[in-house]
matplotlib code that plots the C-alpha trace (Angstrom):
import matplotlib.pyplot as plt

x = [86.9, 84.6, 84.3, 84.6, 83.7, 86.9, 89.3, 91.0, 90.2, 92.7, 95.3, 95.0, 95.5, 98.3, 100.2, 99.4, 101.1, 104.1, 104.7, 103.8, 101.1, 98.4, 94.8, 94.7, 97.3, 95.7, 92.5, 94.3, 95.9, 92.4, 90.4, 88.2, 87.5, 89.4, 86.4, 86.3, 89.5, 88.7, 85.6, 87.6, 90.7, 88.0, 86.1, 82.9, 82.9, 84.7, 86.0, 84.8, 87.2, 87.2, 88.4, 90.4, 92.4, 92.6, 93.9, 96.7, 97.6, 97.3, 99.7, 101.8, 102.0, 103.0, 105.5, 106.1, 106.8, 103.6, 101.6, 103.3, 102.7, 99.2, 98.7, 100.4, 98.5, 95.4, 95.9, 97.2, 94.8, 92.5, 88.9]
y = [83.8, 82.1, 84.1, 82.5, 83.4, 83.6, 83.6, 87.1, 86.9, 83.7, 85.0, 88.4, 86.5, 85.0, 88.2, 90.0, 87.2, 87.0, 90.5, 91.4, 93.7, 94.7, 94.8, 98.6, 99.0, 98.1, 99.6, 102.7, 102.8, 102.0, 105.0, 102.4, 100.8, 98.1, 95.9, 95.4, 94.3, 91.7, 90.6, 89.9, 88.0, 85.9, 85.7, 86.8, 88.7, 88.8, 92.0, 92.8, 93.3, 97.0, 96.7, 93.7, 96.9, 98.9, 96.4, 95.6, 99.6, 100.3, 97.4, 98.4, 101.5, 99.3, 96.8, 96.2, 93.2, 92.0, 93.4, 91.3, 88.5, 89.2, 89.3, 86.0, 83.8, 85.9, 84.7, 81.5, 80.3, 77.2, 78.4]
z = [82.3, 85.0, 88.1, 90.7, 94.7, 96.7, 94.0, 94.6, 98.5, 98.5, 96.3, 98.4, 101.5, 100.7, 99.5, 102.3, 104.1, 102.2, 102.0, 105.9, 104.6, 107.1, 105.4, 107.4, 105.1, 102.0, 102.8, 103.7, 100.3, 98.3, 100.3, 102.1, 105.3, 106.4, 107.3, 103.0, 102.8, 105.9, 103.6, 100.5, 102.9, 104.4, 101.1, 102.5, 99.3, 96.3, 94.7, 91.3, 88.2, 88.6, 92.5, 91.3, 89.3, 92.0, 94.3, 91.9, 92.0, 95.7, 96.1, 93.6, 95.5, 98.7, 97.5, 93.3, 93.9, 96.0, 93.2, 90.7, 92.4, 93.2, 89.4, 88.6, 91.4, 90.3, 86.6, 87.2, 90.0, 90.0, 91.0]

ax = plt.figure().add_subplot(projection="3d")
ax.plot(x, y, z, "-o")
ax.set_aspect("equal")
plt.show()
């Protein structure tokens, strides 16, 4: 798989749109500060696979069905 700079920031972006989930939210669920979450949204930086994971968790935590769309845009995303 090609990595590619902004992919998961896009995809994120979107489903915390759809799903009326606050990055403060997110970051609050992954332990972290909220200003990396606003990175990855704005796709100043792209998370790598291991955060990728953990994002997919912390949002399964949030709303099932946020984190099962994450993973389908993810997968099925053009770079």
């Amino acid at each position: 798989m090609i990595k590619v700079m902004g992919k998961a920031g896009r995809v994120l972006r979107q489903v915390l749109e759809d799903y009326s989930i606050s990055q403060t939210k997110l970051a609050n669920e992954l332990g972290i500060g909220r200003s990396n979450v606003y990175r990855w949204v704005n796709e100043v930086r792209d998370p790598n696979s291991e955060t990728v994971l953990d994002i997919v968790k912390a949002l399964e935590g949030i709303s099932p069905e946020a984190a099962i769309q994450f993973k389908q845009l993810y997968m099925n995303s053009e770079p």
